[in-house]
C-alpha positions as a Markdown table, in Angstrom:
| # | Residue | x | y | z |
|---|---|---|---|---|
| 1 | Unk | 97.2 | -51.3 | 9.3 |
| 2 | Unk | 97.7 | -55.1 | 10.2 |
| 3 | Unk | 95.5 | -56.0 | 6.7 |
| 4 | Unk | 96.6 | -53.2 | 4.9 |
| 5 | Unk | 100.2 | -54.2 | 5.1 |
| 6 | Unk | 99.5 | -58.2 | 4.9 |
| 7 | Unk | 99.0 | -58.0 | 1.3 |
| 8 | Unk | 102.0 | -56.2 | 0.2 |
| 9 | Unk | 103.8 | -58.4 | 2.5 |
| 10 | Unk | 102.3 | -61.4 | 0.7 |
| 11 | Unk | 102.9 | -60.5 | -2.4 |
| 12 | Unk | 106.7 | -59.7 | -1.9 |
| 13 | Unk | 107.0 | -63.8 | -0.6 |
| 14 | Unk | 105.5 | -65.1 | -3.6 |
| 15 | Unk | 107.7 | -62.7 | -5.9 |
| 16 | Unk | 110.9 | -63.5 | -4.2 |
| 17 | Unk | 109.9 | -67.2 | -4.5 |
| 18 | Unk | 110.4 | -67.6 | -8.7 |
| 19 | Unk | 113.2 | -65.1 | -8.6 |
| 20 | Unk | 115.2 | -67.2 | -6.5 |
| 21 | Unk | 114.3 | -70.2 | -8.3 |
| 22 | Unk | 114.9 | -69.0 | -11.9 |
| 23 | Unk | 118.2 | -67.2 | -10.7 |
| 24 | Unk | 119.0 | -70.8 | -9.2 |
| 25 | Unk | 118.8 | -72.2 | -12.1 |
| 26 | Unk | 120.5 | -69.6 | -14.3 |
| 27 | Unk | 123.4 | -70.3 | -12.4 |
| 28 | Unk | 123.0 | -74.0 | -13.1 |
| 29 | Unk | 123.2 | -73.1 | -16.3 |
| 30 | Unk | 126.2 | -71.1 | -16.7 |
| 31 | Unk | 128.0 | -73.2 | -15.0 |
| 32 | Unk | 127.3 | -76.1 | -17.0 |
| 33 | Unk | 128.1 | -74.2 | -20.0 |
| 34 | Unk | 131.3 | -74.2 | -18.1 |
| 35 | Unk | 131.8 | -77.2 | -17.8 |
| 36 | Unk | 131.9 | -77.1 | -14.3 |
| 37 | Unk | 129.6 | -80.1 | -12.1 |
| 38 | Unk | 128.1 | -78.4 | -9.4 |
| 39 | Unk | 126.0 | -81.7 | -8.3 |
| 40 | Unk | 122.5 | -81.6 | -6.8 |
| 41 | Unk | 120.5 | -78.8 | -6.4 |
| 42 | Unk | 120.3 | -79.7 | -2.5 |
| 43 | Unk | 124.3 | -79.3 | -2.4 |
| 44 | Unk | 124.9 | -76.2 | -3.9 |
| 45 | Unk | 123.6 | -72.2 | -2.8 |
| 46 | Unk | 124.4 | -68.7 | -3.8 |
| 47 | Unk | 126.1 | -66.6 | -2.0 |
| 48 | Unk | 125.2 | -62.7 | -1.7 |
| 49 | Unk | 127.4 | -61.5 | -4.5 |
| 50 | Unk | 126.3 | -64.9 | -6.8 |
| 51 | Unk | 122.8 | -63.5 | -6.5 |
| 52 | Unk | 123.8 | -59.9 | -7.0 |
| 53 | Unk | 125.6 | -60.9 | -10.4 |
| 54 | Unk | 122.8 | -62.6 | -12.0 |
| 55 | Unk | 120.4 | -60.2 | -10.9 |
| 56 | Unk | 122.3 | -57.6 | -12.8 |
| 57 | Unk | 122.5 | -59.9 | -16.1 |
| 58 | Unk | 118.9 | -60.7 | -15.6 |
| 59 | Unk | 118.0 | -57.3 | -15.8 |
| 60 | Unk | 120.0 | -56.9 | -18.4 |
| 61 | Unk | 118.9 | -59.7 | -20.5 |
| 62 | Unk | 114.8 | -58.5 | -20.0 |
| 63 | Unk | 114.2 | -61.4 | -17.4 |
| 64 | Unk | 113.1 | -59.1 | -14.4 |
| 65 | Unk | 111.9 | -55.6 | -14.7 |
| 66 | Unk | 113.9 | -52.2 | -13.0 |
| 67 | Unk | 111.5 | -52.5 | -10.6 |
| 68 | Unk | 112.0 | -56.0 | -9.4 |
| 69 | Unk | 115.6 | -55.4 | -9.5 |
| 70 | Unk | 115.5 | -53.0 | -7.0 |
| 71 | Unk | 113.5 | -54.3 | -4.6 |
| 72 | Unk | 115.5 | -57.8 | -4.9 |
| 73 | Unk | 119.2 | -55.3 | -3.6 |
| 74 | Unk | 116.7 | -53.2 | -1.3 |
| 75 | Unk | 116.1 | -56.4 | 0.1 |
| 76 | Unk | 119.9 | -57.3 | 0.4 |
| 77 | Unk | 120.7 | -54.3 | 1.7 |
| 78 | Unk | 118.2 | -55.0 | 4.6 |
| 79 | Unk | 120.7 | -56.9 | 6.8 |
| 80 | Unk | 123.1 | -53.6 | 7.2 |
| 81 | Unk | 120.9 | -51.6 | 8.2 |
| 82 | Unk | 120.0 | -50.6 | 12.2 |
| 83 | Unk | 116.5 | -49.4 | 13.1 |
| 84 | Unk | 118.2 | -45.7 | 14.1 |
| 85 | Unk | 118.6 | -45.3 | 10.3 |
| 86 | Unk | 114.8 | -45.4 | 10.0 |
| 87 | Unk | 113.6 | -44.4 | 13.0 |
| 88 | Unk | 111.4 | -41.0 | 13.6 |
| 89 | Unk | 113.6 | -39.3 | 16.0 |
| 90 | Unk | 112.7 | -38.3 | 18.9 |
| 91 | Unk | 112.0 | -34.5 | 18.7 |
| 92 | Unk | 109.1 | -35.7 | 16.1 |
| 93 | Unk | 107.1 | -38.2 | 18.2 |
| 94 | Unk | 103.5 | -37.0 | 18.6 |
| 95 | Unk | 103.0 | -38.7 | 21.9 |
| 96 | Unk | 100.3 | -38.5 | 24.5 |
| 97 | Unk | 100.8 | -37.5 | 28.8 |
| 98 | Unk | 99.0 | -40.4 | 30.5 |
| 99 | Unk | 97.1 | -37.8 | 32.5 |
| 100 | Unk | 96.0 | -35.8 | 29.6 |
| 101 | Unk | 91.8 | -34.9 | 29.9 |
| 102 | Unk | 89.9 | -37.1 | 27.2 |
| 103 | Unk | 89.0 | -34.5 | 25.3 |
| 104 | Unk | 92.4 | -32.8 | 24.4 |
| 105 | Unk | 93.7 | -36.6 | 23.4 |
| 106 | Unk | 90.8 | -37.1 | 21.0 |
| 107 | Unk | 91.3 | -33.2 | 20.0 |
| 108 | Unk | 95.2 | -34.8 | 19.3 |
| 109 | Unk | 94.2 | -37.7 | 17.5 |
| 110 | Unk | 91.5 | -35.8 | 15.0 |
| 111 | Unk | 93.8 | -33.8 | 14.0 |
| 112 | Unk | 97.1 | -35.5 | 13.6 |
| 113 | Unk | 97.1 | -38.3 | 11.2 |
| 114 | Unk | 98.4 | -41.5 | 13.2 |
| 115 | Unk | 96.6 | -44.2 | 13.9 |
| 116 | Unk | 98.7 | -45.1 | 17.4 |
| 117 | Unk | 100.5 | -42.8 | 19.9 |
| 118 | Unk | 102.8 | -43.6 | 22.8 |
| 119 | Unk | 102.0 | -42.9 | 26.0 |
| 120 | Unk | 104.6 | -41.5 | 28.2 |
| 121 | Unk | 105.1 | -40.6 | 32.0 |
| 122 | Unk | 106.4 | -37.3 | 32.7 |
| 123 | Unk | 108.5 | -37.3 | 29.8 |
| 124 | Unk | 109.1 | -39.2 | 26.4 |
| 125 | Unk | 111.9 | -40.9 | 28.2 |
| 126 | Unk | 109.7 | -43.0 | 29.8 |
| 127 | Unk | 106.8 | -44.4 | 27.5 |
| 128 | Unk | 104.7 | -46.7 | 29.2 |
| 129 | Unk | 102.5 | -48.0 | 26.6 |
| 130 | Unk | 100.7 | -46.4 | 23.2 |
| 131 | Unk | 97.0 | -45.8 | 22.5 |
| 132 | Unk | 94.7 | -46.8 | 19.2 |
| 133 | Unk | 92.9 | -44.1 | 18.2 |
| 134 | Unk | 90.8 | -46.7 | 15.9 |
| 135 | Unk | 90.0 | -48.8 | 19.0 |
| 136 | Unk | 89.2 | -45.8 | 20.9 |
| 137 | Unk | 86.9 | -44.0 | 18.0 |
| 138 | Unk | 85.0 | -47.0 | 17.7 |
| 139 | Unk | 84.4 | -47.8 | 21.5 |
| 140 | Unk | 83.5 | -44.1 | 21.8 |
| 141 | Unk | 80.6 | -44.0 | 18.9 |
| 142 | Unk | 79.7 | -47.4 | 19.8 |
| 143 | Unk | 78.9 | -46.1 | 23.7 |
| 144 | Unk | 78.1 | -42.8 | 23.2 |
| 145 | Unk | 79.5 | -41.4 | 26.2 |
| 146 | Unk | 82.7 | -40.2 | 26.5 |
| 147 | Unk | 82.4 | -40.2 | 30.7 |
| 148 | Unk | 82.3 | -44.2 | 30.3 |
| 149 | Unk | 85.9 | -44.3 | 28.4 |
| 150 | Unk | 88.9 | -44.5 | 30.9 |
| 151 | Unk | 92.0 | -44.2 | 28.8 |
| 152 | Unk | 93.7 | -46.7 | 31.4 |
| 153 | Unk | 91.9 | -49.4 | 29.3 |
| 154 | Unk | 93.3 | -48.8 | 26.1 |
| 155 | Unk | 96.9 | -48.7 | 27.1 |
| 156 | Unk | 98.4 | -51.3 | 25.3 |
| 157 | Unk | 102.4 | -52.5 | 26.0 |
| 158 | Unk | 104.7 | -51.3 | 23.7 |
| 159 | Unk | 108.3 | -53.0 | 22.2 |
| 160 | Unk | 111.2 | -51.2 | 23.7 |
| 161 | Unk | 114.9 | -51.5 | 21.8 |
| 162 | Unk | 118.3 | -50.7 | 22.0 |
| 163 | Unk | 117.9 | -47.7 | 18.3 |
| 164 | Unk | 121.2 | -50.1 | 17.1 |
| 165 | Unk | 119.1 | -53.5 | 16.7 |
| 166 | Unk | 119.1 | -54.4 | 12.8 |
| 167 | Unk | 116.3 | -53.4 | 10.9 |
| 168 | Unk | 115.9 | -57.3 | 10.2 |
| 169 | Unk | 116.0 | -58.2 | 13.8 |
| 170 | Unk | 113.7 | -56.0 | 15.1 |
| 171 | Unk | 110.5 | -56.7 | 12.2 |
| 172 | Unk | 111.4 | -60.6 | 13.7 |
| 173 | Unk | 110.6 | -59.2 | 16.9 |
| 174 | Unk | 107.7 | -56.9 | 15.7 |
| 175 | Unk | 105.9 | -60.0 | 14.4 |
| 176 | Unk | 106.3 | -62.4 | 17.0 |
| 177 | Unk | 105.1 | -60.2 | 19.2 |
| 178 | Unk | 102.1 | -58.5 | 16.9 |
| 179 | Unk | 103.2 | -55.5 | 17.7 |
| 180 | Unk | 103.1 | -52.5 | 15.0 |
| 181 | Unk | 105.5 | -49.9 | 16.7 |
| 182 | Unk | 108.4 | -50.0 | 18.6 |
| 183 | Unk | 110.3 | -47.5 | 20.8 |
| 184 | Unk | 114.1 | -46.9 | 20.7 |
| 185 | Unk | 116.4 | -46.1 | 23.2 |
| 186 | Unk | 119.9 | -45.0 | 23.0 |
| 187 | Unk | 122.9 | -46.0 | 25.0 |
| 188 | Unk | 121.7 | -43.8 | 28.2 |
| 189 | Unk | 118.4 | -45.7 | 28.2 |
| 190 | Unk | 116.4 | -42.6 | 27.2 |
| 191 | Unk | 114.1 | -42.6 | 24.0 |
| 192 | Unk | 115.7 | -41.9 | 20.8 |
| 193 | Unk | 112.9 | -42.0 | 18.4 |
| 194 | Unk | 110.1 | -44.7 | 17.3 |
| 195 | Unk | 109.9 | -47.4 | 14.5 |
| 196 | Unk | 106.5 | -48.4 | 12.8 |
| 197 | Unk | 106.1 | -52.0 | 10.5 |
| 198 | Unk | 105.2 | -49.2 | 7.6 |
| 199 | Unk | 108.9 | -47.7 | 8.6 |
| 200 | Unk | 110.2 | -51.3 | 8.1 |
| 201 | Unk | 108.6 | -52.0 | 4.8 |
| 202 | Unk | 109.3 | -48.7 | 3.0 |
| 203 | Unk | 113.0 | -49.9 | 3.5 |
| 204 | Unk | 111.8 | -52.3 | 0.4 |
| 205 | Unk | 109.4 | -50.7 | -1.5 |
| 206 | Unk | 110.2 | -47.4 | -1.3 |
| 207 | Unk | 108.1 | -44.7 | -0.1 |
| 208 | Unk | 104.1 | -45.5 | 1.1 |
| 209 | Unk | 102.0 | -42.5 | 0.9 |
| 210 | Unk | 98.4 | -41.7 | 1.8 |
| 211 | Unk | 95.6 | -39.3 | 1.5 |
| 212 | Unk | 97.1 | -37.6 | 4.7 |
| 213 | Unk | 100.8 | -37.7 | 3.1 |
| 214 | Unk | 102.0 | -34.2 | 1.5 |
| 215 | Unk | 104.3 | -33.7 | -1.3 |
| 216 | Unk | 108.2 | -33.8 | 0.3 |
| 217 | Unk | 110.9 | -31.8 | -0.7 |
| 218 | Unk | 114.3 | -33.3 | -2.0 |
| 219 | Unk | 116.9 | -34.1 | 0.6 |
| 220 | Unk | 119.2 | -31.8 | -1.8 |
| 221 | Unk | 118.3 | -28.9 | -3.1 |
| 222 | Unk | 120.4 | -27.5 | -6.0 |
| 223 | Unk | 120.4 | -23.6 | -5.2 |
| 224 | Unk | 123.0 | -22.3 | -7.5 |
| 225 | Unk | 126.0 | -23.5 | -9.3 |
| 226 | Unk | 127.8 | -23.2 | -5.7 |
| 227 | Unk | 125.3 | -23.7 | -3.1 |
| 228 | Unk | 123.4 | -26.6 | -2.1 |
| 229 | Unk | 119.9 | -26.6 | 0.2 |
| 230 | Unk | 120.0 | -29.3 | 2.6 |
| 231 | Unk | 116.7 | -30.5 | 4.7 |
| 232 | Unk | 118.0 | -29.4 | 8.5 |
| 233 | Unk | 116.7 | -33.1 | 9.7 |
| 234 | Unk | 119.2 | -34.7 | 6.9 |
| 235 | Unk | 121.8 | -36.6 | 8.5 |
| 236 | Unk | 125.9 | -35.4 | 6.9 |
| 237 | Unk | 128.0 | -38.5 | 7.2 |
């Protein structure tokens, strides 16, 4: 996931990079056309809204794509938003009993389509680490026995957060600590539901599907001229 993710990452600095520059100068630009000295380039940034407005007459003008333009308000949009927003909740964690027999957790991880689970103690409230089912796959064909494999070994610690940390926060944290999943709590200190880097990152590009992804259904469904289908998970504000 680590190199999958790196490139997308990448590429979304060195797009970012000319945006801000051109828009930079845009703005240097109007303003001049104003009539209005707005000195050195060292003295004088955008604020949010600044950026926001030239975005929209960039897009307008055929200087950035739809595409770009999107991801550039995605991306200011990324300081409101918490990591409960995101999160999957709770009730749809596929997490593993520490004292689970080898062969029903590799029976768990052939069939489900994660790459890491959390390990828990008793109940998901307390999660005491996560497991790689790469790391484990590969130890396991590379030894050949599964009688050699104690799952103590491949317990790895895991990021625990309050679920109202900001989105932004939290992939600060993520990366610091190398970490690719984090669990959140709630107020009463029990889990609330997990957060992954590819969570993080679909807040910007939008939806990241794989081989193992299926086709989802619209939040809203129109049913009729008076009734509307609603997925039961959708949150009603």
């Amino acid at each position: 996931m680590t190199l999958w993710l790196s490139g997308p990452l990448h590429a979304f600095y060195i797009l970012m990079f000319p945006f801000i520059y051109v828009l930079n100068g845009s703005a240097r630009l109007l303003t001049k056309m104003m009539g209005i000295d707005m000195g050195s380039e060292k003295e004088h940034s955008h604020s949010e809204e600044e950026l926001k407005i030239l975005l929209s007459e960039s897009l307008k003008n055929g200087e950035i794509n739809p595409s770009e333009y999107n991801y550039m308000n995605k991306i200011f949009d990324f300081d409101n938003r918490i990591a409960r927003e995101i999160m999957i909740p709770r009730r749809e964690i596929c997490a593993i009993p520490e004292d689970m027999p080898l062969d029903d957790i590799l029976a768990i991880m052939t069939q489900e389509k994660y790459t890491r689970f959390p390990v828990f103690s008793g109940d998901k409230d307390h999660v005491i680490g996560m497991l790689n089912k790469k790391q484990l796959f590969a130890d396991l064909v590379y030894q050949g026995e599964k009688d050699q494999l104690k799952i103590q070994d491949y317990i790895y610690p895991v990021i625990e957060v309050i679920d109202t940390i900001p989105i932004q926060e939290l992939l600060v944290k993520m990366q610091r600590d190398r970490m690719h999943m984090a669990i959140l709590t709630d107020e009463y200190g029990g889990t609330s539901g997990l957060v992954t880097t590819e969570d993080i990152l679909e807040e910007i590009v939008g939806d990241i599907r794989d081989e193992f992804d299926e086709d989802e259904q619209p939040v809203i469904q129109k049913k009729s001229r008076s009734s509307l289908c609603f997925r039961w998970q959708s949150e009603i504000r």
